[in-house]
N, C-alpha and C positions, 0 to 999 in steps of 0.2 A: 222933587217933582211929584206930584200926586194926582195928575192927571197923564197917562202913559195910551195914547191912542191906538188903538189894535196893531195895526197896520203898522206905526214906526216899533212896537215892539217886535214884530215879524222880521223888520229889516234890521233892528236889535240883534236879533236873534240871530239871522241867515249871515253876521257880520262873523270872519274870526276873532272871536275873543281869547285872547292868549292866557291869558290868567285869570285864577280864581279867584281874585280879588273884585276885576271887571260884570265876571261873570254872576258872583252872586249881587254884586251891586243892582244890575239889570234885574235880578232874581228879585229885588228886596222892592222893585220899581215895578214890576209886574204883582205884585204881591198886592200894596197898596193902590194901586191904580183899579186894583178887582176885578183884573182880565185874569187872572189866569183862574182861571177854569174851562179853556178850550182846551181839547185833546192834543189841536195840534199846536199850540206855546208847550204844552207839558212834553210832549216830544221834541218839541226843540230846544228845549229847554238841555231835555235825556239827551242828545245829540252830541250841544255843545259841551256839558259835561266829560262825556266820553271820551271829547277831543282834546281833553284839558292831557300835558304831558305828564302831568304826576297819576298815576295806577290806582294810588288809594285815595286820592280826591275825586277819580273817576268813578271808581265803584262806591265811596258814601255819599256823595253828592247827587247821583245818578238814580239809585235806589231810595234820596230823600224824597229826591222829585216824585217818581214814581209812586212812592207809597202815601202822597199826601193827596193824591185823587180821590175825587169821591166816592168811585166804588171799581172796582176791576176792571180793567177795560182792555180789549185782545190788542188795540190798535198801538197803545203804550205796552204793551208787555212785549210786542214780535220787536215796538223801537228799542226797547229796554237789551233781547236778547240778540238782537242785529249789532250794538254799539259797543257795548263792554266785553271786556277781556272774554278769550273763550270759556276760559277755565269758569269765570263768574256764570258767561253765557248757560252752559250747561248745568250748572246749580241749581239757576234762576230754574229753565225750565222743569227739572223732575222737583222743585219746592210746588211751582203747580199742576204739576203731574198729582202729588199726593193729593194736593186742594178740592181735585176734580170739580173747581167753581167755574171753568172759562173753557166753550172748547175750539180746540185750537185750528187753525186753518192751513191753508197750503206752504203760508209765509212765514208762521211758526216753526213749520217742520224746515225750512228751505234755510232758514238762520241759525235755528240749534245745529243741522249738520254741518252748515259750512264753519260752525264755531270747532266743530270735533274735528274735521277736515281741517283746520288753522292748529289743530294740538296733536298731531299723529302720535299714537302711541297703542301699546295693547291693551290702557284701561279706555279708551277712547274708542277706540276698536268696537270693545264690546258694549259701552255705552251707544253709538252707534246703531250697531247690531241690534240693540232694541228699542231704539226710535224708529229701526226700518221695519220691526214685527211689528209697532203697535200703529205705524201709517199702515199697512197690512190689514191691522184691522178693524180699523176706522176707516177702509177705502178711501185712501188718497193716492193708494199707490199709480191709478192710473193719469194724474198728474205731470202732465210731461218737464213742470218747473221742477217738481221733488223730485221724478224721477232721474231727469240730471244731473241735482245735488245727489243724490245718492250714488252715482255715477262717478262725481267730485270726491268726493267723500272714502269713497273706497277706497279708490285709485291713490289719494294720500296719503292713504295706511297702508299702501302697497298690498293690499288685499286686491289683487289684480281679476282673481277666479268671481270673486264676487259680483266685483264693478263688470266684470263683462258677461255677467249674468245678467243681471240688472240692465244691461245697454242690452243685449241680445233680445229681451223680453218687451222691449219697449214697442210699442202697435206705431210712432211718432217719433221721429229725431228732427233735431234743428242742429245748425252749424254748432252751437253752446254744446252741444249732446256729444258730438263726434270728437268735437275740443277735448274737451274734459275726458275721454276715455283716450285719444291721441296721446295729449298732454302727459296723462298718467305712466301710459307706457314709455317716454320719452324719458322720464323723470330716473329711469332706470336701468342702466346700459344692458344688461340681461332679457329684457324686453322692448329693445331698439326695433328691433328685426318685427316684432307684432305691431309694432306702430306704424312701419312702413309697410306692409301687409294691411294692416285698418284701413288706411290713404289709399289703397287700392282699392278695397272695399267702397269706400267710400266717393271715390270717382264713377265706379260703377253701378252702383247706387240709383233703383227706378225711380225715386221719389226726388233725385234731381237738387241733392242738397249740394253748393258749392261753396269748397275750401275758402277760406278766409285766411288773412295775412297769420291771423295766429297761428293756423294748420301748418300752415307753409312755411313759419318759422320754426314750428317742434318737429316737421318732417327733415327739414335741413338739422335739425341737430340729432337727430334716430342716423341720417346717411352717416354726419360726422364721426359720430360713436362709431358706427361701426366698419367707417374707411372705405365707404361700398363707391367710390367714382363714377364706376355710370349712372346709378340709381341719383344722385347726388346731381348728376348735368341734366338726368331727366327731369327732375325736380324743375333745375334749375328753366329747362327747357319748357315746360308746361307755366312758367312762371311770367315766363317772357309773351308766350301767347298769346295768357288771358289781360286779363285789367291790369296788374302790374305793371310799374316801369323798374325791375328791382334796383336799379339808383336808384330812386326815388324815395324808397322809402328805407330809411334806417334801419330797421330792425332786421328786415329779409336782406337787406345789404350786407348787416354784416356778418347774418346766418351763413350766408354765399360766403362771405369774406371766413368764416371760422374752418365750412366742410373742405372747401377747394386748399384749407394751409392745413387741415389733416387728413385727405385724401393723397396728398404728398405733389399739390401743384400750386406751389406757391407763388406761381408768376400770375396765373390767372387771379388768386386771388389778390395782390398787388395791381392788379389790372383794375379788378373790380373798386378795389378799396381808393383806387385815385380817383376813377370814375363817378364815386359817391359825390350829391350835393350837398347833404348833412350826414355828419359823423358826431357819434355822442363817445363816453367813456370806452364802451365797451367794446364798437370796433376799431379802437385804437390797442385796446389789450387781446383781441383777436388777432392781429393783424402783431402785434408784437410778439405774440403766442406762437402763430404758423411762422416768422424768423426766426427765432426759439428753435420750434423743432428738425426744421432744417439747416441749421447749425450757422444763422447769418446774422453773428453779433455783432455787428459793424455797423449794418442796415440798422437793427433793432435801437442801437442805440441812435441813430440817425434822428429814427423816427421819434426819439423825446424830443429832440429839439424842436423839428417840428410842431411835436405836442405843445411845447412850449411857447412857439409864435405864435402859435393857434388860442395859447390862454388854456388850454385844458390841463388839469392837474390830473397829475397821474395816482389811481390809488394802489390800495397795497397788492390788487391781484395784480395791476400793472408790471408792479416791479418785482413781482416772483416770475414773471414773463422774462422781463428784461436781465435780471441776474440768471436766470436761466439757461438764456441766450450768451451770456457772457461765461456761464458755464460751459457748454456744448460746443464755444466757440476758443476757448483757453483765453479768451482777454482775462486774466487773472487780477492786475494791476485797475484797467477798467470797472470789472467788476466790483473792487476794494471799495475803487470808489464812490461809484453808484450807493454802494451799501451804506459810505457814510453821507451821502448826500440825501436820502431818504429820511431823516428827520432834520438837519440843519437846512435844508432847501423846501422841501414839503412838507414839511411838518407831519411825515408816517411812522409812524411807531414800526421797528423792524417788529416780525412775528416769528414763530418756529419757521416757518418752511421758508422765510428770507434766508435765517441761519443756517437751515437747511444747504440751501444752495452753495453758499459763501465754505462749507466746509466739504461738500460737494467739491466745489470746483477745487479747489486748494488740494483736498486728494485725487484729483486724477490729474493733475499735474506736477504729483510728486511731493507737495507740501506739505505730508501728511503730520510733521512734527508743527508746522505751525496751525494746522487745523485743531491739533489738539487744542496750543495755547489759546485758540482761537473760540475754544468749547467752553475751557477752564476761565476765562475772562465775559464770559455771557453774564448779563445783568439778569438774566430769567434762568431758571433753572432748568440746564438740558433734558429732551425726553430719550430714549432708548434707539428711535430711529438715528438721531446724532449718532451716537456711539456706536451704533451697526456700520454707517455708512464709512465712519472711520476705522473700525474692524477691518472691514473687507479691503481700505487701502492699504492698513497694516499687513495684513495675507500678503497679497499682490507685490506690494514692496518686499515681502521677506524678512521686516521687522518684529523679532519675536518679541520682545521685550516692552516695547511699547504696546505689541500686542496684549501684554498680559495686563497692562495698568488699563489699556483701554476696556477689555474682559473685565476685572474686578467692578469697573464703571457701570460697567452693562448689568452684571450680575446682583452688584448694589440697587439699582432700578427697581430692576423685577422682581426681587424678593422685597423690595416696598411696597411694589403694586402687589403681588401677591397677597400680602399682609391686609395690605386694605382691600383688597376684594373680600378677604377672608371675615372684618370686619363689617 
């Protein structure tokens, strides 16, 4: 083809192209055809790249595009650090940081933090830490976009004193603003309690900002964490007032359905959880969770089948719910089976805290000799929690002997780990 008209290459482009085969074929069609020299083919172009599933096709391909423009341009550099991996994102930006050729605008700053924000860590942290001096000093701080990436940003590197500096200081909040400092504190059960404190804040509030479903699903998981029941029906009660129908919407549905099975009122949440009109993955392993904790393995298991009329495949959080529950419940024999039913029927790969459970339940039922054989026959290799948990059935039983081979187990671990720490 050697004539590629603007416009079908836009809808080319806006298309998902799954592979890199597709994609530069398109590439080789705009090439020829002598469109691409618009900004935005060269960012759509950066986009679909991005999108591509292979990491290293995205970032050479990505950065070919980009660099074969005819002269610098902010508009492909902010799509360039929006798209690619964060790690590359922040490269990109301090390569022209040193350049000092392009300067940069509010949506520069708003993409390099959420890329540092997508990498929590203490080099990121302080990477961070001086994107936020040097918006400081190039006055963009007063930016209410940046200012609530920065907000984001913190809050993900659990630099909490920070982000609620940075929120406190702000002249402007929007619901995005209140989110992102909520959200943060929710992320961390230590600061549950500040977040349902914020939500107060934030109802009272002269400038009249109102919660959004998001608010309202991180508030119901701050009650959850921290078992608080009334706070949790207020919640739920200021819910029901406003615009919500919470059936209605899944998400707050099954926020309600998670706090009410760990506040320790699991009929209400059974209540709620029938009452829903859409149910997705998650308030089915909610709801499997709070029979779990209240020790109704019988119910839990109910509820697969269920699951299974319904067509919903249960994932691997599901079934650490459900063996759980078959733990907490002595179904022992049930339980066995579940666990070999998790990759012959759904095709889950068991993980640690599956086998967790499955040895769990086997020593507080007295099986503590077949927990063992049950540790020793693992296609993965056990970690130290295993062998603690079988310890303390060995104490309890008054097994010393076994006690000691399971000790040697444990003790072997640790001076592994040890070893490689040391390394």
């Amino acid at each position: 083809m050697h004539h590629l008209p603007r416009v079908r290459a836009l809808s080319l482009l806006n298309l998902k192209l799954k592979s890199t085969h597709q994609l530069k074929r398109t590439h080789a069609q705009l090439i020829t055809s002598g469109l691409l020299k618009s900004p935005t083919l060269y960012a759509k172009l950066i986009q679909q790249y991005c999108a591509l599933s292979d990491p290293q096709s995205t970032n050479l391909y990505a950065h070919f595009v980009f660099k074969h423009f005819d002269e610098p341009n902010l508009f492909l550099l902010n799509t360039l650090i929006r798209c690619t991996q964060p790690k590359d994102s922040i490269l990109v930006f301090a390569n022209w940081v040193s350049k000092a050729t392009l300067f940069f605008d509010d949506f520069t700053y708003k993409f390099v933090l959420g890329a540092c924000a997508r990498l929590p860590s203490v080099s990121t942290l302080l990477v961070g830490s001086q994107i936020h001096a040097r918006i400081i000093k190039h006055d963009v701080i007063s930016n209410i976009l940046v200012q609530t990436t920065l907000v984001h940003f913190y809050a993900s590197n659990k630099d909490f004193v920070s982000a609620r500096r940075v929120f406190d200081e702000m002249a402007v909040k929007n619901s995005v603003t209140w989110n992102a400092m909520i959200t943060g504190y929710c992320s961390q059960r230590e600061s549950a309690r500040d977040a349902l404190v914020l939500f107060r804040d934030m109802l009272d509030d002269v400038c009249g900002v109102k919660p959004t479903d998001t608010t309202m699903v991180c508030v119901l998981s701050a009650a959850s964490q921290l078992g608080v029941l009334e706070t949790g029906a207020c919640v739920h009660g200021y819910i029901e007032k406003t615009i919500w129908v919470p059936h209605n919407d899944v998400f707050i549905g099954t926020g309600l359905v998670d706090m009410y099975s760990k506040c320790g009122c699991v009929d209400d949440a059974l209540s709620i959880f029938k009452r829903m009109k859409e149910k997705n993955i998650l308030t089915w392993t909610a709801m499997a969770t709070g029979l779990a904790i209240h020790g109704k393995g019988n119910e839990a298991l109910e509820l697969l089948d269920v699951m299974e009329a319904y067509g919903i495949k249960p994932n691997a959080v599901t079934f650490t719910s459900l063996l759980s529950a078959c733990c907490h419940s002595g179904l022992v024999e049930e339980g066995l089976h579940l666990f070999h039913m998790m990759k012959s029927n759904f095709d889950v790969m068991p993980q640690m805290q599956h086998y967790g459970c499955i040895v769990d339940m086997l020593s507080r039922r007295g099986y503590w000799k077949e927990a063992y054989e049950f540790i020793v026959g693992m296609p993965v290799e056990p970690d130290a929690v295993l062998w603690r948990s079988l310890l303390s059935a060995c104490k309890v039983h008054g097994d010393v002997a076994m006690g000691e081979k399971v000790g040697k187990k444990l003790l072997h671990i640790q001076s592994a780990q040890t070893c490689a720490d040391l390394l």
